[in-house]
N, C-alpha and C positions, 0 to 999 in steps of 0.2 A: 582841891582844885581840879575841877576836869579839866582837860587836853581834849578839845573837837579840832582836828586840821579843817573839816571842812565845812565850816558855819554856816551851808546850805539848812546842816541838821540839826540846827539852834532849835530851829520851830517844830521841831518835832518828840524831842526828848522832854522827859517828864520823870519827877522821882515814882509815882507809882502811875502807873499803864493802867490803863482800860481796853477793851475789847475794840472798839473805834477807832483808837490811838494807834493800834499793832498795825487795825488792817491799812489805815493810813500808809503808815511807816514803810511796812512791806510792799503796796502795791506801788509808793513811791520808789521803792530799792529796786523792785522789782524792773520797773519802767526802764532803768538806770542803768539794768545790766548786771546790777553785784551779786547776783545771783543767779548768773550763765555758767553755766557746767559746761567744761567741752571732755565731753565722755567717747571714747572710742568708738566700734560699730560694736565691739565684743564687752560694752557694757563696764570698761576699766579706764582709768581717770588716772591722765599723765598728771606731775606734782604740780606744775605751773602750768597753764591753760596758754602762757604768753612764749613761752619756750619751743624753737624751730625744732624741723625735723635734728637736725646737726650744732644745736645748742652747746656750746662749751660746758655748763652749765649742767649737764645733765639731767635737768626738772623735766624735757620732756618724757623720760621714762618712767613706768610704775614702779611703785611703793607699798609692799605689801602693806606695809603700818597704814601708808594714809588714806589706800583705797579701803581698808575696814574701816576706818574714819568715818569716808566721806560715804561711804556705804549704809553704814550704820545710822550714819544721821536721815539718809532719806528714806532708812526707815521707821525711824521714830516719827519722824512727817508724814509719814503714811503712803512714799512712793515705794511700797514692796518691790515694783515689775523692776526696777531700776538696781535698787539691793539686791535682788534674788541673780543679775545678770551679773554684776560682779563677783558676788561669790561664786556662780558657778564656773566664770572665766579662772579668775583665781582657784580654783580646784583643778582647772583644767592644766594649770601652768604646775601644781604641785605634784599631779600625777604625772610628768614629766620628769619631775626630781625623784621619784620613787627610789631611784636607782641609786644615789646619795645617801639617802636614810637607810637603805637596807645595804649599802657598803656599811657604813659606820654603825649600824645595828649589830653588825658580823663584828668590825672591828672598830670599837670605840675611839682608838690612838690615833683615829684617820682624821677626827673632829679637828685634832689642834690645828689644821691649816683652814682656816675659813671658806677657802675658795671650795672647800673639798663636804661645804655643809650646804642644806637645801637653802637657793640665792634666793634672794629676799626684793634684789631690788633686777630689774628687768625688762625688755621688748614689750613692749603690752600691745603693740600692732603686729607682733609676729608672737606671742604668746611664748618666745625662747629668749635663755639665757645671756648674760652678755658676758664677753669674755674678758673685760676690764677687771683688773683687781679689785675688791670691795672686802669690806668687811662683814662678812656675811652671817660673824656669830653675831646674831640676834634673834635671841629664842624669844624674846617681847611678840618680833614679828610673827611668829609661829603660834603663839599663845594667842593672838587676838585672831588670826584665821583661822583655828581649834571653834575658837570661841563663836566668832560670827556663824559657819559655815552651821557646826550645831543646832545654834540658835534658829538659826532660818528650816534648816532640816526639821525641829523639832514641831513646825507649825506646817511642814509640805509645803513650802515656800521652792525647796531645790531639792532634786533627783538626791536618793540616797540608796541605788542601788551597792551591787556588788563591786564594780569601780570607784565606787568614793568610801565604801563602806573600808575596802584593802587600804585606801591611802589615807586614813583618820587613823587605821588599824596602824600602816608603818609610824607614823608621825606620834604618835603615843608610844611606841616601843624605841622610836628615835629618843624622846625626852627622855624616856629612861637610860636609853646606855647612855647618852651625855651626862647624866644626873644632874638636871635641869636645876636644883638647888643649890648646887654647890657651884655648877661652871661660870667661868668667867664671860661675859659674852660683850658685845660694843652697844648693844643696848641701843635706848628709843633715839638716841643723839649720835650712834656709829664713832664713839671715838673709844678711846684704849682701853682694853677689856679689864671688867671688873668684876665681882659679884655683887648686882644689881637689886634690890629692893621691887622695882620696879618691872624688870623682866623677869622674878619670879613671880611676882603677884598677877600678871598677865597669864602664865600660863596656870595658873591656877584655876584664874577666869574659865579659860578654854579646856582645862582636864573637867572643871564642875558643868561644864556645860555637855560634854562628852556624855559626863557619868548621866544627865539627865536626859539623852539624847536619848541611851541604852535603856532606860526605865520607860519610856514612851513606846520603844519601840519592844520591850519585855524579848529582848532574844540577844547573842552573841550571835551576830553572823557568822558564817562558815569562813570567813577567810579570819575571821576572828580567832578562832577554836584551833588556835595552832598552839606548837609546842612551846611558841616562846613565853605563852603562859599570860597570856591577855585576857584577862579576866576584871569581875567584881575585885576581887581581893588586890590584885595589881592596880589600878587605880584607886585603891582606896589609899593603899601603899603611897606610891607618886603623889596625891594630897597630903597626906601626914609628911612628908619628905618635906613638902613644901609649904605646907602654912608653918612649921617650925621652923625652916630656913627664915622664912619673913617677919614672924613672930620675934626674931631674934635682933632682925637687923630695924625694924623700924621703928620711931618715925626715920632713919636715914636712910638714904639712899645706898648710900655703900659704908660700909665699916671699915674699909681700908686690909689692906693685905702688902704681902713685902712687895710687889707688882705695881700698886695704886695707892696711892692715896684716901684718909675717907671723906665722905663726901654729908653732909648732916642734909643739906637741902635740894631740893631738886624738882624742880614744876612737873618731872615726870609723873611724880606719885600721885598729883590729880586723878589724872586716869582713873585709876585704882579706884578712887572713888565715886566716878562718873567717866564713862560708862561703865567699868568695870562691876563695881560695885561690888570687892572683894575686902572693905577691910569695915572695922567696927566704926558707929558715930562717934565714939571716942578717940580713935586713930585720925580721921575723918578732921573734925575739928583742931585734933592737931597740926597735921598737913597743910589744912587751911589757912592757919594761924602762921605758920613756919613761913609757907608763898608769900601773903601780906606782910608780914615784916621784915621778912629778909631778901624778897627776891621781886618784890612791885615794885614799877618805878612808875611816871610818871605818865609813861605812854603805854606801856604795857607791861610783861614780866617775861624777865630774864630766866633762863631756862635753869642754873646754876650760879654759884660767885663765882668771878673770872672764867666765865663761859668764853671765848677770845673768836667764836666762830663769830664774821661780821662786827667786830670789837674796829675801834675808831678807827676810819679812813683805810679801809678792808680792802676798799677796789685796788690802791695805792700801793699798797705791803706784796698784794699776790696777784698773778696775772688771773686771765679772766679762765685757763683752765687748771691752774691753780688751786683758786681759792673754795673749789666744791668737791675736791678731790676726798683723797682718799688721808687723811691725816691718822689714822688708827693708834701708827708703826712710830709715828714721829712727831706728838703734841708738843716736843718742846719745841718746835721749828714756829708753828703756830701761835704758842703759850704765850713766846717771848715778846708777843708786842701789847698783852693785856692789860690795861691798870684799872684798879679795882676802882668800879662806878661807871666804866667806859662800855661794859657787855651789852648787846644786842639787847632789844626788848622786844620781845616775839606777842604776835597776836592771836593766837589759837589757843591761848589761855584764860583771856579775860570770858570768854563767850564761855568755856565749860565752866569757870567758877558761877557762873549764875545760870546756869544746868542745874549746878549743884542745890542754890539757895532754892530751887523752884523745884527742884522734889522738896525740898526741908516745908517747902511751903503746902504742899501737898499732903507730907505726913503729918503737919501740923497747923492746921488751917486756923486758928485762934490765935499765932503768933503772927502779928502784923510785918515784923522785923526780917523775918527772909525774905518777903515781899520788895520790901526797902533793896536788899542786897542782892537781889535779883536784877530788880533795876538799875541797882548803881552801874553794877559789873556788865552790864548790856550796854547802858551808857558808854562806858570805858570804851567797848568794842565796836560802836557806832565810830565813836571820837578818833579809832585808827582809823577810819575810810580815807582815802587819799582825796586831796584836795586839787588833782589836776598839775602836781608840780610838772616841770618842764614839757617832755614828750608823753606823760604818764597820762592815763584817761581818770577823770574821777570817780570816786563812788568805787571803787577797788578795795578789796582786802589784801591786803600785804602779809607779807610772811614775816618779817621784822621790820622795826625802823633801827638804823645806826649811824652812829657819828663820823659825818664826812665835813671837814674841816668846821668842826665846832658847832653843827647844828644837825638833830636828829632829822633823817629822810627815810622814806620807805628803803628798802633795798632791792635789787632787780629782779627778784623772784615774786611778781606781784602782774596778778592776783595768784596767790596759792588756794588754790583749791579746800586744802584742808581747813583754812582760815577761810574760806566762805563756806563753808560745810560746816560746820562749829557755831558760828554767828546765825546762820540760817535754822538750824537748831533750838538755840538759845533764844530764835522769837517765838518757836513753836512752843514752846514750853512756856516764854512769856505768855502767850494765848489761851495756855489754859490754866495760869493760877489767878489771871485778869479777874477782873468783877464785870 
């Protein structure tokens, strides 16, 4: 049974798309606004578009993780000039932090306080730090800006002089004295650190992306050639480190340690397989399988079991600066109002699982069935669009719906950016497996 809130978009959905169908659909979305980016002057995309200068709320600041997100997806769309400005702003804010990774390059023991590791979330109209407490071990986030930043380098998309070439060069010798395989970090969801499935298979992404940046360009820059011994041989090292770390722990998410709990499922590990595209189609369809039966629900998919972030009547439990804080240090404050079936259902998942089914459909153009599942799952992610409730505009991507006094509502992070970045994607891809 689909779930459409807003049955504007009855007339538009279809089990399988045609070329016609999409442009329709889009240029209707289009008209509507669900696909308005509000992008800085410096080319970086606050979390929520709806979020004031002074938002309790914190969404109007950047996110390493969601600006490669939303990055990456307008690059797969084919807005390079738009991609190529965030990552360069985002290089701009890391060669900042230099100073961080080459503290903790010197002296590894300096990692275990987070404040003290390169900040992840930040100023994106002053391009600096903020000095609020955060959890800032998320080597995820680090892994996916390796990743993109590469990528784009590897086609002259972004300057790859000797300033960016020094701060790829710290941030790889950072991964290593942290031992990015073994540390605990707060990972894609910022809460109690674990060793993550997911944020090692991220920086894998971005060390394989490294390793093929350095083969394009056939040389070890000079700021390279130092003693700390940055070579072919050390990243190949740091891969082997790390697809065994992952090889071990997956399909889970976390295996659990005397610190955490383990964790079997977790919508993170999509990624992995879109955009990432680090684990096998055997893993692949595992993950798959694990999301759709353990963690879909009706309206969208829950990030984890007893995820308790935005868990039933959220506004209620925590004040409004509260509830986006920093819980890292103290999940059972949080934990304790969760009951299983009650977790948020996040939207920025239904759009990459039919990412996923529309390359399946591309490596294999003779199965009709990814096709089908491409569809479904786009469908899904139409059927989040907000319907106009109270003060809210329609046609909006939301960041999650959740249960406020017994009936699912978007939640006030809406439109999240990263959820119209994802969806907007996910038609582009519908357009080219179309007939």
């Amino acid at each position: 049974m689909l779930t459409i809130h807003n049955e504007t978009l009855l007339g538009f959905l279809r089990p399988l798309y045609r070329r016609d169908d999409i442009d329709r659909l889009l240029s209707f979305l289009e008209e509507r606004g669900t696909f308005n980016f509000h992008c800085l002057e410096n080319g970086l995309f606050p979390a929520a578009s709806s979020a004031s200068d002074q938002d309790a709320s914190g969404y109007q600041y950047v996110w390493v993780r969601d600006n490669v997100h939303i990055a990456h997806a307008h690059y797969v769309w084919g807005d390079a000039r738009s991609a190529s400005r965030t990552a360069n702003s985002l290089m701009a804010f890391f060669q900042s932090r230099r100073y961080q990774m080459q503290q903790i390059i010197a002296c590894p023991a300096k990692a275990a306080d987070p404040m003290n590791r390169p900040h992840v979330r930040f100023d994106g109209k002053q391009i600096k730090e903020l000095s609020q407490k955060w959890p800032h071990a998320q080597n995820d986030a680090l892994g996916y800006f390796l990743w993109f930043f590469c990528k784009l380098a590897k086609e002259r998309l972004v300057p790859f002089g000797e300033p960016e070439q020094q701060c790829l060069a710290d941030l790889v010798l950072y991964l290593r004295a942290i031992r990015y395989w073994a540390d605990q970090d707060s990972g894609h969801w910022e809460e109690a650190r674990k060793l993550s499935a997911s944020s090692i298979g991220t920086v894998i992404a971005g060390l394989r992306e490294f390793r093929a940046l350095r083969a394009v360009y056939d040389l070890w820059p000079r700021s390279m050639q130092r003693t700390d011994g940055l070579d072919d041989g050390c990243v190949a090292e740091l891969l082997a480190q790390g697809e065994a770390a992952l090889k071990n722990i997956l399909p889970y998410e976390s295996l659990g340690s005397a610190d955490s709990g383990q964790r079997r499922y977790d919508a993170a590990l999509l990624f992995l397989i879109y955009p990432l595209q680090v684990v096998s189609n055997e893993l692949a369809a595992q993950i798959l399988q694990d999301v759709q039966t353990k963690l879909e629900g009706a309206l969208g998919v829950r990030r984890y079991l007893n995820d308790s972030y935005w868990c039933a009547d959220y506004p209620s439990l925590f004040t409004e600066n509260e509830r986006t804080g920093d819980f890292s240090e103290k999940m059972q404050l949080r934990d304790a109002h969760i009951r299983p079936g009650e977790e948020a259902q996040w939207c920025i998942f239904d759009p990459i699982i039919s990412c996923i089914y529309g390359l399946r459909a591309l490596e294999q153009p003779g199965q009709s069935e990814w096709r089908v599942l491409q569809a479904h799952y786009l469908n899904r992610a139409l059927g989040q669009l907000t319907a106009g409730e109270g003060a809210m505009m329609p046609f909006l991507c939301p960041e999650a719906y959740f249960l406020q006094k017994g009936h699912y509502i978007p939640n006030e992070h809406t439109p999240l950016q990263w959820t119209q970045a994802n969806l907007r994607m996910a038609l582009y891809w519908l357009s080219v497996t179309a007939s």
